[in-house]
N, C-alpha and C positions, 0 to 999 in steps of 0.2 A: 532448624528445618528450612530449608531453599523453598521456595513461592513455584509454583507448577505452572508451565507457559504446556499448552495441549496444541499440536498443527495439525488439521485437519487436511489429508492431502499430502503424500509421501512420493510426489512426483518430482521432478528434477528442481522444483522453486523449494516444496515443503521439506525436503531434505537438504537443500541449500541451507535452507532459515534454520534447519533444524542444526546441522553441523557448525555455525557461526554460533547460534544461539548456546549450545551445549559449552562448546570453547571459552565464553564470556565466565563460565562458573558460578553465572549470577544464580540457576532456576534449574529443575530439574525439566525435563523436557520428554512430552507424550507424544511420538509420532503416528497417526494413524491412518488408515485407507483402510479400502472395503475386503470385507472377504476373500475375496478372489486373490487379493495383492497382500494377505497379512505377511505370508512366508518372507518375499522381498522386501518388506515393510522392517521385520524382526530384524534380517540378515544387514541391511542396512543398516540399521540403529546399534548393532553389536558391532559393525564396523567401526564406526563413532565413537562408541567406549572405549574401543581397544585402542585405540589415538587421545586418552588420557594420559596414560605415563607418558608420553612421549609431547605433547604439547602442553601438559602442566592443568590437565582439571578435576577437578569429581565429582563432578557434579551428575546424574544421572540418564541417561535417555532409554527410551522402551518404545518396540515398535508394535500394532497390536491393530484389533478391526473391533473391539470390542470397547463401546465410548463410557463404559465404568472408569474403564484406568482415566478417562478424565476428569472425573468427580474434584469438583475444589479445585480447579484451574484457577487461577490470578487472570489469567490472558487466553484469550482463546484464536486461532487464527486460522482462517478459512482462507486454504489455499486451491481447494477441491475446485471440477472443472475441465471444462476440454479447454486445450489449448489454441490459439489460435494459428492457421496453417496461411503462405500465401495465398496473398488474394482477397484475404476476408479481413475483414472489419471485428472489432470488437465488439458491436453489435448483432453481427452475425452468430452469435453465442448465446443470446439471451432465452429461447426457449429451451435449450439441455442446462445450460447452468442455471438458470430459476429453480429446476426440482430439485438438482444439487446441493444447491446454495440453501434450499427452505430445508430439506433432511438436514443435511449436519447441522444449521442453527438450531433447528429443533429437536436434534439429539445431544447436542452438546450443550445446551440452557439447562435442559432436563435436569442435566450433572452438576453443572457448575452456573446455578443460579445467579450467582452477585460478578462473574465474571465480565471482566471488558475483553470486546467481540471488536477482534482486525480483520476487516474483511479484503482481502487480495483478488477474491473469484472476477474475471469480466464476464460483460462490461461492467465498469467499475462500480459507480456509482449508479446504476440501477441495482446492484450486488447487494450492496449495503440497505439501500430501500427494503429490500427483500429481507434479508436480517434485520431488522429492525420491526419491520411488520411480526413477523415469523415471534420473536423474542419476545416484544413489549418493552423490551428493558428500557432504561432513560438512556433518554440522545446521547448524554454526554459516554455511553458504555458502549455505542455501537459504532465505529469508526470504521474509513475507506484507505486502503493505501492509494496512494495515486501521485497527490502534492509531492510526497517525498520524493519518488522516483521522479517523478518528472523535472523538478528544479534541481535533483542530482547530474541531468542530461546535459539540461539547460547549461548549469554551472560549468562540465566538463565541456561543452562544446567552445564557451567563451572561452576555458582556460587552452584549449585547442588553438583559439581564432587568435591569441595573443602569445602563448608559447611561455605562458605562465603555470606556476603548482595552481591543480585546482582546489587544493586546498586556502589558499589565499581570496577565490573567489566566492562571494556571496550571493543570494540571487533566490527570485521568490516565480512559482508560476501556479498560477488560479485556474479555476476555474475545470470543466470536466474531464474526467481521464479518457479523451480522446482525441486525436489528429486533429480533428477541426475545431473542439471547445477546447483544449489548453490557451490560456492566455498568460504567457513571461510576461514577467512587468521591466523592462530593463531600467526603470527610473529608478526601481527597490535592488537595482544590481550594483554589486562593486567591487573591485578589486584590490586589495590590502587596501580598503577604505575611499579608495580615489571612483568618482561615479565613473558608470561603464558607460556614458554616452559623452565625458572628456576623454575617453580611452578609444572610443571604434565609432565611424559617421554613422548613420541609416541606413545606407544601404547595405553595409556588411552587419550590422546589427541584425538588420531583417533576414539574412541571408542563414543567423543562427537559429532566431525566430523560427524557420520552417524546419530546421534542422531537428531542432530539438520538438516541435510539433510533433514531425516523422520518426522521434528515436527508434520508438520499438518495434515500427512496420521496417524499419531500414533491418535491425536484426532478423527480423523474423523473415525477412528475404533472404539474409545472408546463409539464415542456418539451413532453411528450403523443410525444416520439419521441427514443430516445437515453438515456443517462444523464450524471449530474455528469462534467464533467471539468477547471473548471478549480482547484479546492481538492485533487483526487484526483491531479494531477500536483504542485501545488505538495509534497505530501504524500510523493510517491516523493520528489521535488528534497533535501528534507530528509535522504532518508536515504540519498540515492547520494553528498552533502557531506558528512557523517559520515563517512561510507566513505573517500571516496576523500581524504578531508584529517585521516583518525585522528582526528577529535575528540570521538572516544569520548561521543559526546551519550545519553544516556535517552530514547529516543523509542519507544516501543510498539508491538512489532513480532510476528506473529505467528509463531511458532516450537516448535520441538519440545518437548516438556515429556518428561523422564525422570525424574518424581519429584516437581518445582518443584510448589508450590501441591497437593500431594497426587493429582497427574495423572501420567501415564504414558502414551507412544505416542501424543499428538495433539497439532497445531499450536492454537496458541489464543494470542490477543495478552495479550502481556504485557509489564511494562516491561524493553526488553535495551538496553546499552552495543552501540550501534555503532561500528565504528573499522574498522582494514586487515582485520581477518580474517574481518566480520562480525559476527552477532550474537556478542559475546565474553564477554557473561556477562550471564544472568537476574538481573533484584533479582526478590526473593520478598521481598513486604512482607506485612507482620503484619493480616492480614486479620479483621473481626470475624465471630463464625461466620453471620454472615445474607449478608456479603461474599462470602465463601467458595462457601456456598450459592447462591450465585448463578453466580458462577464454573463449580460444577460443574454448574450447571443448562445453563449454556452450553457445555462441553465434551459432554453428553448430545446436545445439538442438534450439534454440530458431527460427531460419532461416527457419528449418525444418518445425515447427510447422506456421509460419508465410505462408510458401510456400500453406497451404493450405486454408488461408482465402479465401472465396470470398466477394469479396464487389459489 
């Protein structure tokens, strides 16, 4: 019997996640949204199946507004939310996606009690605050996407800035999922092994630094309605594999800090070992004090943004 990954949120990201996710063969896959949207929810997700014979899977997918069908999820993923439109900030979300983000954790806990909770909704990491409050569950079950996508950016923009596979490139970025608290580390960056600051000066360094700061306000101009979504699923896909196949990967997950990097009581990406239990354990790397500082200039923005939820 295949392990049940539930997406809550059947919008252009949660149907991304959901169609990558089904192809893998690894889980059977619950996609849902509200009422109003089951019909296009179903028809989508029948779409999906019928692209089994033909790309090699069998694994199951159901579209549905009804959060039974996700009883005993393995993974739960909150993709629910408004999107963000030019002009706006990620933060400019925080009072409609708060009530969103607390329903579906608190409809989907109900069901699937011991499940680990990916939270995608922005802004980010006040999201995850929010599930986590909402749930109770332990830290290490209620995760942030953000690290992943963002050092995906990171990475492709270096592999851009040298005209290399960005597969060959490696590369870490901290700190919150937003334009001004993202902090790249380009010291933890490299390319088939050789540091990326023997490879490119400072100033073209910094030049990707904003780059990739700015990734997803750059798309979300481009597209003029909507935001990224298809790097921002590949990004969850990453860490529901982790999860559900123990492979204990390092991918950059936003999470509770009790101490970790001199922080206390706030989510903020950093690098965690994913495996069955979740995030299973923070690396705390040896950060220079202007890295640091930056770090906690990020967690001030993310505190900021948190100080205004209501639950």
């Amino acid at each position: 019997m295949r392990p049940k990954v539930s997406i809550i949120g059947a919008g252009a990201t949660g149907a991304t996640m959901a169609q990558r996710l089904v192809e893998t063969n690894l889980c059977d896959v619950v996609m849902l949204d509200i009422p109003e949207r089951e019909n296009p929810t179903k028809g989508k997700a029948l779409d999906m199946l019928q692209a089994g014979p033909l790309v090699g899977f069998s694994a199951r997918v159901i579209g549905t507004s009804d959060y039974k069908e996700t009883a005993n999820s393995q993974i739960v993923v909150i993709t629910a939310g408004i999107p963000r439109k030019p002009g706006m900030s990620r933060e400019d979300l925080i009072n409609t996606n708060t009530k969103i983000v607390r329903s579906c954790a608190e409809q989907a806990a109900k069901h699937s009690p011991n499940a680990i909770f990916i939270i995608f909704s922005n802004p980010l990491d006040a999201m995850v605050y929010v599930a986590h409050r909402v749930t109770q569950f332990p830290k290490e079950r209620v995760i942030g996407q953000g690290g992943a996508l963002d050092s995906a950016r990171w990475r492709t923009f270096i592999a851009m800035e040298l005209g290399v596979s960005a597969e060959d490139v490696q590369g870490l970025v901290l700190g919150g999922h937003t334009d001004v608290g993202m902090v790249p580390l380009p010291r933890y960056s490299s390319v088939a092994g050789i540091p990326l600051t023997d490879l490119l000066d400072a100033q073209r360094i910094a030049k990707i630094v904003d780059r990739a700061r700015k990734g997803g306000t750059e798309i979300v101009q481009l597209l003029g309605e909507g935001s990224a979504y298809y790097a921002p699923s590949a990004a969850v896909i990453e860490m529901v594999k982790s999860i559900l196949l123990d492979k204990k990967r390092i991918i950059p997950s936003s999470v509770l800090l009790q101490g970790e990097y001199g922080l206390r009581d706030i989510f903020l990406g950093v690098p965690v070992v994913l495996g069955a239990r979740g995030a299973e354990k923070i690396i705390e790397l040896k950060l220079t004090p202007d890295e640091l500082a930056q770090l906690h200039k990020a967690a001030e923005i993310v505190r900021e943004t948190v100080s205004k939820v209501q639950l």
